[in-house]
PDB file with one MODEL, atoms N, CA, C and O in Angstrom:
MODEL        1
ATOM      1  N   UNK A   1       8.135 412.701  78.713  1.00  0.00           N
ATOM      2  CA  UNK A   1       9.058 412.377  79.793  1.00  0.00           C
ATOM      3  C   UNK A   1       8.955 410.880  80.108  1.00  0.00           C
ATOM      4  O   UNK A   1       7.858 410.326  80.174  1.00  0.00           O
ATOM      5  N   UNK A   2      10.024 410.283  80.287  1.00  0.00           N
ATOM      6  CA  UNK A   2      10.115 408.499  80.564  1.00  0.00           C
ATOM      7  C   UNK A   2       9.818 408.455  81.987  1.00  0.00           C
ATOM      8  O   UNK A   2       9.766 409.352  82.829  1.00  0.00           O
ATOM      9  N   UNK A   3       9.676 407.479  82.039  1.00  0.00           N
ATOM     10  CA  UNK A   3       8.762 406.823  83.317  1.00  0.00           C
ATOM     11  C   UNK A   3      10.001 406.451  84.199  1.00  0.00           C
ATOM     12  O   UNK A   3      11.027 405.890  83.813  1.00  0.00           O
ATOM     13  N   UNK A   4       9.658 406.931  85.619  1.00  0.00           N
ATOM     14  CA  UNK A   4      11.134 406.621  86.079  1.00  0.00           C
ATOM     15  C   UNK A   4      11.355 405.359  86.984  1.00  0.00           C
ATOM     16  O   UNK A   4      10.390 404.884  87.584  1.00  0.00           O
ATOM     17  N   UNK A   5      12.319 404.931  87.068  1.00  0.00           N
ATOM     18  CA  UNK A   5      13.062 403.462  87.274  1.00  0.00           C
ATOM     19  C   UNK A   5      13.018 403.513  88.709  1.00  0.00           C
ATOM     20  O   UNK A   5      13.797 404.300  89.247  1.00  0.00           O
ATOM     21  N   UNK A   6      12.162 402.741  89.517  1.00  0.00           N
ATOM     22  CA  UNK A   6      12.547 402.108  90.500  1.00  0.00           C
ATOM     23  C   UNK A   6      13.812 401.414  90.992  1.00  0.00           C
ATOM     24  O   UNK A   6      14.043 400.281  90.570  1.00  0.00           O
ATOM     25  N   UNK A   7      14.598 401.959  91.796  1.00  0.00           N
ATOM     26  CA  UNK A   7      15.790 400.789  92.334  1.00  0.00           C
ATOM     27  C   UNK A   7      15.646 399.834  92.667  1.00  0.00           C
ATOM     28  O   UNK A   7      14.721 399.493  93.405  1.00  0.00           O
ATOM     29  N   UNK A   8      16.213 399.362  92.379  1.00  0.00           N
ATOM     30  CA  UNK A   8      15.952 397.477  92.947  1.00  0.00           C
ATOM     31  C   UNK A   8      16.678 397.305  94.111  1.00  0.00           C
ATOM     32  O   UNK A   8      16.071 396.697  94.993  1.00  0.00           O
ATOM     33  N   UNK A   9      17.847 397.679  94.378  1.00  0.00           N
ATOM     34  CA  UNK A   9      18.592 397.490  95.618  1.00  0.00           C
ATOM     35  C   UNK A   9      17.841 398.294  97.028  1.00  0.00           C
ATOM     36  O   UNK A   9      17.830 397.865  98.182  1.00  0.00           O
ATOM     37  N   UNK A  10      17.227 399.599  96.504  1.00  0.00           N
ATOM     38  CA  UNK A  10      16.269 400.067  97.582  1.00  0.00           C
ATOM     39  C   UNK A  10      15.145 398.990  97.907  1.00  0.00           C
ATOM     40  O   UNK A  10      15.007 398.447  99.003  1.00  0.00           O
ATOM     41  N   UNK A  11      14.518 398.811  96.999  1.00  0.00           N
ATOM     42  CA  UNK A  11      13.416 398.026  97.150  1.00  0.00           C
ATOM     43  C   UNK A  11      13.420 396.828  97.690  1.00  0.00           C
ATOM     44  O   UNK A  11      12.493 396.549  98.449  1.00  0.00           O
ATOM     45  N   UNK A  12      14.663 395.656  97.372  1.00  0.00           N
ATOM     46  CA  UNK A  12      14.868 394.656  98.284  1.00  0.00           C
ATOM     47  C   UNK A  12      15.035 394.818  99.725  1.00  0.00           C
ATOM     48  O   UNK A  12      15.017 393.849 100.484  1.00  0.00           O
ATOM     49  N   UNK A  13      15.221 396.206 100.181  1.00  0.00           N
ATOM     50  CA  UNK A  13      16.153 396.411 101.422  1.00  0.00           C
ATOM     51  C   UNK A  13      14.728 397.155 102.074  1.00  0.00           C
ATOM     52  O   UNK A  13      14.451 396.925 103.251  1.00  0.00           O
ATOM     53  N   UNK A  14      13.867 398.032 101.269  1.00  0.00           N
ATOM     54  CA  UNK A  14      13.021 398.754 102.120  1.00  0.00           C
ATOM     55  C   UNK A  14      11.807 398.207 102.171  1.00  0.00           C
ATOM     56  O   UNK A  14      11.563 397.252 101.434  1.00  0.00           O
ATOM     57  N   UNK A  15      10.940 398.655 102.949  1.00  0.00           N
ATOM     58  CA  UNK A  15       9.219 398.167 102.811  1.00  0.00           C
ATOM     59  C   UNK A  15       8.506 399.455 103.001  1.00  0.00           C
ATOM     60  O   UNK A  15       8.967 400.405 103.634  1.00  0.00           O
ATOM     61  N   UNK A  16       7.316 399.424 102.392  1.00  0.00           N
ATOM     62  CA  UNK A  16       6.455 400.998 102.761  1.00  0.00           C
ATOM     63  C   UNK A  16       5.456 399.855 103.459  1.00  0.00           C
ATOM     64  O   UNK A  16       5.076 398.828 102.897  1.00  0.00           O
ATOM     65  N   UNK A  17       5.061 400.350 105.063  1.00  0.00           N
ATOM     66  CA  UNK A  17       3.702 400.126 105.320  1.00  0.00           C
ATOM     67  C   UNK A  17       2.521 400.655 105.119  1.00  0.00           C
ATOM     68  O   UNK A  17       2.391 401.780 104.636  1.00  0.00           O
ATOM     69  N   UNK A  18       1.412 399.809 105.510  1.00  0.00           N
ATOM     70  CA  UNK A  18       0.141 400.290 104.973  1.00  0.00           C
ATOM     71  C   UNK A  18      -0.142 401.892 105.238  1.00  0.00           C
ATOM     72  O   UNK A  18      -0.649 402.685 104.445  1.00  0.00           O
ATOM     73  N   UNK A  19       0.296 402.128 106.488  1.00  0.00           N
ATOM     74  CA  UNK A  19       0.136 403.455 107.256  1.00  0.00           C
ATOM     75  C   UNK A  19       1.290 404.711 106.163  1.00  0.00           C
ATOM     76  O   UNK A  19       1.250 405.933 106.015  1.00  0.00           O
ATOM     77  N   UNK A  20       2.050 403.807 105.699  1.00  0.00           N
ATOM     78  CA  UNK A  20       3.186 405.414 104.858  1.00  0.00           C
ATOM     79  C   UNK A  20       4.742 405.583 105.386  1.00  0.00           C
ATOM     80  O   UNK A  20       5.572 406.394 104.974  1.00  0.00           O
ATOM     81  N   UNK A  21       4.914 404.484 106.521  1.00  0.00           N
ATOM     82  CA  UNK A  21       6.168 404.739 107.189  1.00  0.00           C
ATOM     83  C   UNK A  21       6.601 403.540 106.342  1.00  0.00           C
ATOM     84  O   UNK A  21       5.902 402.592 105.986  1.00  0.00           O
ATOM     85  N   UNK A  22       8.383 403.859 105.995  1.00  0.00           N
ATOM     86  CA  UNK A  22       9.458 403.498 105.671  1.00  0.00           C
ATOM     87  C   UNK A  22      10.104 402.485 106.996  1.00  0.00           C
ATOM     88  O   UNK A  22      10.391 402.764 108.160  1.00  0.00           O
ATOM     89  N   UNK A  23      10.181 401.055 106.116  1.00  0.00           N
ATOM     90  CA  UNK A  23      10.574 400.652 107.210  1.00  0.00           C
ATOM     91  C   UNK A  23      12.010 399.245 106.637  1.00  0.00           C
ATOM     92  O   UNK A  23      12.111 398.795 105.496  1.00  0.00           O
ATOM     93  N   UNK A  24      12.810 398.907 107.716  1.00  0.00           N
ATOM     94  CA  UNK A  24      13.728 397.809 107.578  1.00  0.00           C
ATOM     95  C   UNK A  24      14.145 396.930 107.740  1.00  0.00           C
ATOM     96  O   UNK A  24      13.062 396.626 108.240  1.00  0.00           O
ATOM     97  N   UNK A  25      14.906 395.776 107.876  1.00  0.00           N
ATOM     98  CA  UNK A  25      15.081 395.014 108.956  1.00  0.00           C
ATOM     99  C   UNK A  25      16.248 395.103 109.367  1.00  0.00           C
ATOM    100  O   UNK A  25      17.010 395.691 108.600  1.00  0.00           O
ATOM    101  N   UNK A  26      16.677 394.724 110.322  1.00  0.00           N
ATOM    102  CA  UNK A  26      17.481 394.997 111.236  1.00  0.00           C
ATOM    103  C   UNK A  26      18.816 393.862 110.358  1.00  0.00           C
ATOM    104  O   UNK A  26      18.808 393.091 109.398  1.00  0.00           O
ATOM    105  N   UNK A  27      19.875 394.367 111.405  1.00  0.00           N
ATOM    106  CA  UNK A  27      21.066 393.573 110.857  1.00  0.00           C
ATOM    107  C   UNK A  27      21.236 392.849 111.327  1.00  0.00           C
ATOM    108  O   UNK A  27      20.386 392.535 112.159  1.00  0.00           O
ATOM    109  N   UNK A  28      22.630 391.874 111.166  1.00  0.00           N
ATOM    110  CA  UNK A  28      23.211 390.776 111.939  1.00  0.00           C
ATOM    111  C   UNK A  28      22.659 389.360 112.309  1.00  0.00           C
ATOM    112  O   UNK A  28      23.091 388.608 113.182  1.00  0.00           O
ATOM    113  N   UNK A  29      21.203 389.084 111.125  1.00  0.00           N
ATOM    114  CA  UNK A  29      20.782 387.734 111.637  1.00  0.00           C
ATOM    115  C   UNK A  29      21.020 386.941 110.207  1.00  0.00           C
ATOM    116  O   UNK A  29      20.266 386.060 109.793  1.00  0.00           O
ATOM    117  N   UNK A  30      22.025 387.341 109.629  1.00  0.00           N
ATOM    118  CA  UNK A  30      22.451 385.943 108.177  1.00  0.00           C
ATOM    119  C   UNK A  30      23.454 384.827 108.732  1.00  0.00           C
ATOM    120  O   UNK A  30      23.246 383.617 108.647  1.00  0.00           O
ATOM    121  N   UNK A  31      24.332 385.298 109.187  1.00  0.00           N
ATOM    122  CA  UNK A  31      25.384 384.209 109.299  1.00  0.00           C
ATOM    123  C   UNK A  31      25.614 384.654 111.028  1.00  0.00           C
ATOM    124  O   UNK A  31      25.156 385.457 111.841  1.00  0.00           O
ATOM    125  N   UNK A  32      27.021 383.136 110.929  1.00  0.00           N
ATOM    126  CA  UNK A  32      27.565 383.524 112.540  1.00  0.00           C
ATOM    127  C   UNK A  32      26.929 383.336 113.487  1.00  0.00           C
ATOM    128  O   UNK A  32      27.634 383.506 114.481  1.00  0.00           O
ATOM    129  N   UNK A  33      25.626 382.982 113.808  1.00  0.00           N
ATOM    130  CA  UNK A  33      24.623 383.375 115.188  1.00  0.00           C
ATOM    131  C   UNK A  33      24.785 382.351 116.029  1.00  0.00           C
ATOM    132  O   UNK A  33      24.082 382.195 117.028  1.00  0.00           O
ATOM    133  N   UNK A  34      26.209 381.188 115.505  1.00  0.00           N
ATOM    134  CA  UNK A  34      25.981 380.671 117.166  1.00  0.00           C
ATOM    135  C   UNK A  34      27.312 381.914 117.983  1.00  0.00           C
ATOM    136  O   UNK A  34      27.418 381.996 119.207  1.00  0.00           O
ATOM    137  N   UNK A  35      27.965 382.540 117.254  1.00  0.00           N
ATOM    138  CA  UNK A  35      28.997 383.264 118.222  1.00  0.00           C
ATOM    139  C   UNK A  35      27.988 384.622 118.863  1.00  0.00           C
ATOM    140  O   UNK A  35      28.355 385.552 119.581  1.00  0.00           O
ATOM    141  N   UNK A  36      27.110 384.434 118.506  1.00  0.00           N
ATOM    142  CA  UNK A  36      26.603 385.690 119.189  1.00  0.00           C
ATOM    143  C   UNK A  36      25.329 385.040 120.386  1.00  0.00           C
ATOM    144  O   UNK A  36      24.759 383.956 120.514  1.00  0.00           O
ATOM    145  N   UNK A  37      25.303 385.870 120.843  1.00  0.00           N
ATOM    146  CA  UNK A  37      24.324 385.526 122.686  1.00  0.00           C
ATOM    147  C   UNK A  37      22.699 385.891 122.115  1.00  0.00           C
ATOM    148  O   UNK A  37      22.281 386.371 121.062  1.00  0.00           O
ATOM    149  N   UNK A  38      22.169 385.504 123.117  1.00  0.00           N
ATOM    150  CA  UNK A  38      20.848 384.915 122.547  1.00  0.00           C
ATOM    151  C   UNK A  38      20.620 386.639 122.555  1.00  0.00           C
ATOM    152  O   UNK A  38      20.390 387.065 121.424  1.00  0.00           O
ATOM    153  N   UNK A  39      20.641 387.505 123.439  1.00  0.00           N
ATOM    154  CA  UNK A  39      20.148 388.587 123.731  1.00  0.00           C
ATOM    155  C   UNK A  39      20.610 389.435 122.153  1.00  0.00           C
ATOM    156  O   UNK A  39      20.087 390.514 121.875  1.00  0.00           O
ATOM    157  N   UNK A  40      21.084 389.129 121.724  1.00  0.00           N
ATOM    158  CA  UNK A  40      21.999 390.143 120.015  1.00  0.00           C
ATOM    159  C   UNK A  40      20.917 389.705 119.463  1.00  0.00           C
ATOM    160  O   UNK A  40      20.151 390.489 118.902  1.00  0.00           O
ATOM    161  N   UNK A  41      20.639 388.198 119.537  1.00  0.00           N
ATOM    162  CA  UNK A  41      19.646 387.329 118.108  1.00  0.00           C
ATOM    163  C   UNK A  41      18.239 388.153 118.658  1.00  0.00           C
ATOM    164  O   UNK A  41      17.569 388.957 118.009  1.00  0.00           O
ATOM    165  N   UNK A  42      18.056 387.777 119.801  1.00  0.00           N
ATOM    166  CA  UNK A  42      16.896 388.620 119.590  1.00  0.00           C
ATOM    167  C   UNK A  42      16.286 390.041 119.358  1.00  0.00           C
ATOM    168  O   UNK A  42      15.141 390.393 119.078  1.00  0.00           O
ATOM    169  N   UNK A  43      17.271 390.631 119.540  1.00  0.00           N
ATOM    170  CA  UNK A  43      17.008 392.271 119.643  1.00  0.00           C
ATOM    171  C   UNK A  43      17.097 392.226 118.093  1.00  0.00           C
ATOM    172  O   UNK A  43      16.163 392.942 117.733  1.00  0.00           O
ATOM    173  N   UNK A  44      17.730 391.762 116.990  1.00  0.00           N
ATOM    174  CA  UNK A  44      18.090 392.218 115.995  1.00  0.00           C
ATOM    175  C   UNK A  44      17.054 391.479 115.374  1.00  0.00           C
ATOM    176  O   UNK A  44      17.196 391.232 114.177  1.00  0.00           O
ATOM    177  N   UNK A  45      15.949 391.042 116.010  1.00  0.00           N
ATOM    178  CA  UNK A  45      14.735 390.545 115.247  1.00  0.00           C
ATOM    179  C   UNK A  45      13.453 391.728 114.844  1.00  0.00           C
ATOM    180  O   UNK A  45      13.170 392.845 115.278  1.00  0.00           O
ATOM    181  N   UNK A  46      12.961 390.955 113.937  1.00  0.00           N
ATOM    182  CA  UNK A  46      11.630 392.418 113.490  1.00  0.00           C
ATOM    183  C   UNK A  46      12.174 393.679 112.242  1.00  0.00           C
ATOM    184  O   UNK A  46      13.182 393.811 111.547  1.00  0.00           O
ATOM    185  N   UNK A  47      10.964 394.411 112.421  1.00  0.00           N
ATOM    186  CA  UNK A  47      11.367 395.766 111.857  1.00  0.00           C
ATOM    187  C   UNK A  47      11.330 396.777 112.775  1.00  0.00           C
ATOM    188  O   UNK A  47      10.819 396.806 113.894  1.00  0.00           O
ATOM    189  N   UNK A  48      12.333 398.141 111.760  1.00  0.00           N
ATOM    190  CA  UNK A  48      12.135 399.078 112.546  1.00  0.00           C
ATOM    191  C   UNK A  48      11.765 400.230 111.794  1.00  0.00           C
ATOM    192  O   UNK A  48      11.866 400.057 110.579  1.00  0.00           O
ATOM    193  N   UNK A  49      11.460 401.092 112.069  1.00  0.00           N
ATOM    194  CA  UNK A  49      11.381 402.448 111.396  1.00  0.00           C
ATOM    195  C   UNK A  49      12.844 403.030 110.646  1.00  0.00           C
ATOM    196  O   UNK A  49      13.933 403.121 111.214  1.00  0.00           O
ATOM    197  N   UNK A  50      12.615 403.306 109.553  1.00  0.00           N
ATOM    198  CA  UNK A  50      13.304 404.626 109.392  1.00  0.00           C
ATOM    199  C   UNK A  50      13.578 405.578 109.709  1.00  0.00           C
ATOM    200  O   UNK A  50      12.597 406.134 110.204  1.00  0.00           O
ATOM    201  N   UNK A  51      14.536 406.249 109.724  1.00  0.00           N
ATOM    202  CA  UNK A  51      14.237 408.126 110.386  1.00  0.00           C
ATOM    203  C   UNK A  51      13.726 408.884 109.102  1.00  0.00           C
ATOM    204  O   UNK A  51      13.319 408.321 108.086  1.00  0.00           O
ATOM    205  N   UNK A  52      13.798 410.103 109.277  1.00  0.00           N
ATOM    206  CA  UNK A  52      12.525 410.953 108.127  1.00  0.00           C
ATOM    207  C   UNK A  52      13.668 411.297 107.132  1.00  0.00           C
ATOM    208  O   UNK A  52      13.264 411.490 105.986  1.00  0.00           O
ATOM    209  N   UNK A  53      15.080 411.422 107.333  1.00  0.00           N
ATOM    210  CA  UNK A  53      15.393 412.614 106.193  1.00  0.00           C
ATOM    211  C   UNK A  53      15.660 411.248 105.152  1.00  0.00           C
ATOM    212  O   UNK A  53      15.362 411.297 103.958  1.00  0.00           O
ATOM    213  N   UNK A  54      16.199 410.166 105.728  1.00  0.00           N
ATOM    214  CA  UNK A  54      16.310 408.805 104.460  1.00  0.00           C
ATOM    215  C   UNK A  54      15.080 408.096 104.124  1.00  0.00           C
ATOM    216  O   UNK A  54      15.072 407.457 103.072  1.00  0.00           O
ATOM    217  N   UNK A  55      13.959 408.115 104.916  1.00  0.00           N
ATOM    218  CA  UNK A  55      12.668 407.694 104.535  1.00  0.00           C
ATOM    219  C   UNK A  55      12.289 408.688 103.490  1.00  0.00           C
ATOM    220  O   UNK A  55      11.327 408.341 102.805  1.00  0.00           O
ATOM    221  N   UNK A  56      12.902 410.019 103.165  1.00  0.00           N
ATOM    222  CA  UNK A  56      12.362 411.040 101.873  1.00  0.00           C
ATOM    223  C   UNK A  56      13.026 409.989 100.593  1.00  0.00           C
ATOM    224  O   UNK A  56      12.481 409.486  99.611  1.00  0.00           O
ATOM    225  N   UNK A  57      14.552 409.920 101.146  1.00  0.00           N
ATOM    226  CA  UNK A  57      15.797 409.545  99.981  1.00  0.00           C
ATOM    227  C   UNK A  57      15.025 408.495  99.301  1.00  0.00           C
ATOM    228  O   UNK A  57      14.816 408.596  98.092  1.00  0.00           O
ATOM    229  N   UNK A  58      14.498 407.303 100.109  1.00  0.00           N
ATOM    230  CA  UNK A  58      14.167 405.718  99.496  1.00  0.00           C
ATOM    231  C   UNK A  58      12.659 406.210  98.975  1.00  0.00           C
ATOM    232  O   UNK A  58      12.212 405.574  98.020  1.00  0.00           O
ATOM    233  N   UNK A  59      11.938 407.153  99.451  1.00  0.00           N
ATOM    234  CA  UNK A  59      10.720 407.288  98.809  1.00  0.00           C
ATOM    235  C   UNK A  59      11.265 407.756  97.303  1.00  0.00           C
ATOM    236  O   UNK A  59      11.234 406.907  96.412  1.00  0.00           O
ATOM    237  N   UNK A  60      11.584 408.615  97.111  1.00  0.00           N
ATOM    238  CA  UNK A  60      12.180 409.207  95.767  1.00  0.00           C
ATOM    239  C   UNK A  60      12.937 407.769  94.792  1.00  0.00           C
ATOM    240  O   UNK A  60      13.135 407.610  93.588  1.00  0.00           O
ATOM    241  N   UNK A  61      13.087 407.282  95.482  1.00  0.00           N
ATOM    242  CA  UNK A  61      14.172 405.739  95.016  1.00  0.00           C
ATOM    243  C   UNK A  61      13.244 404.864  94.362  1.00  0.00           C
ATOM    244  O   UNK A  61      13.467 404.253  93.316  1.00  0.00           O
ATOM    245  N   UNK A  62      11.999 404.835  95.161  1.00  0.00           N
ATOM    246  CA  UNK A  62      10.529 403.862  95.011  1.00  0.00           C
ATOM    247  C   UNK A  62       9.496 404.863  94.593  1.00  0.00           C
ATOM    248  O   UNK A  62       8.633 405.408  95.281  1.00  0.00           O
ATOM    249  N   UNK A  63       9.777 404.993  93.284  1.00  0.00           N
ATOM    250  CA  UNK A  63       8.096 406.015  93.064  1.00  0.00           C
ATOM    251  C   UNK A  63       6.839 405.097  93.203  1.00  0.00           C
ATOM    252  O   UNK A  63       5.870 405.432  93.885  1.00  0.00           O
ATOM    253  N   UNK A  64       6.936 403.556  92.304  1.00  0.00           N
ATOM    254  CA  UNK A  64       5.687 403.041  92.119  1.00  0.00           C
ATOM    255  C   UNK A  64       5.628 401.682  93.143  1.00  0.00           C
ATOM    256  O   UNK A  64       5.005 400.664  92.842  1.00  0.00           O
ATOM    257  N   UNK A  65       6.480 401.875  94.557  1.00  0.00           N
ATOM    258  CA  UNK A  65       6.226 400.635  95.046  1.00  0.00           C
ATOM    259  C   UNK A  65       5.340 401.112  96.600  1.00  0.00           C
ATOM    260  O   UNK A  65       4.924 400.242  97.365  1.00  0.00           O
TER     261      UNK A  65
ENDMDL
END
């Protein structure tokens, strides 16, 4: 049986932490940010969790990462 292929588009987009949770970053901080208010820029800073039934999907996506 062949060794199976990691996605690359998952993998740029997801992170596994040390602990096992699936995690992302948030949207809306590439372009545009002087039309948006300071309160958008900041909230849309950091990571966040995944929820569980797509944290299964991207695990299956990422076997060896």
């Amino acid at each position: 049986m062949p060794k199976m292929k990691t996605r690359r588009s998952v993998a740029k987009r997801y992170f596994i932490s040390s602990s096992g949770k699936v995690r992302r970053c948030k949207c809306g901080r590439r372009h545009q940010l002087e039309h948006k208010t300071p309160k958008i820029k900041r909230t849309s800073k950091g990571l966040v969790e995944v929820f569980p039934a797509l944290a299964r999907k991207v695990r299956l996506m990422m076997p060896y990462v």
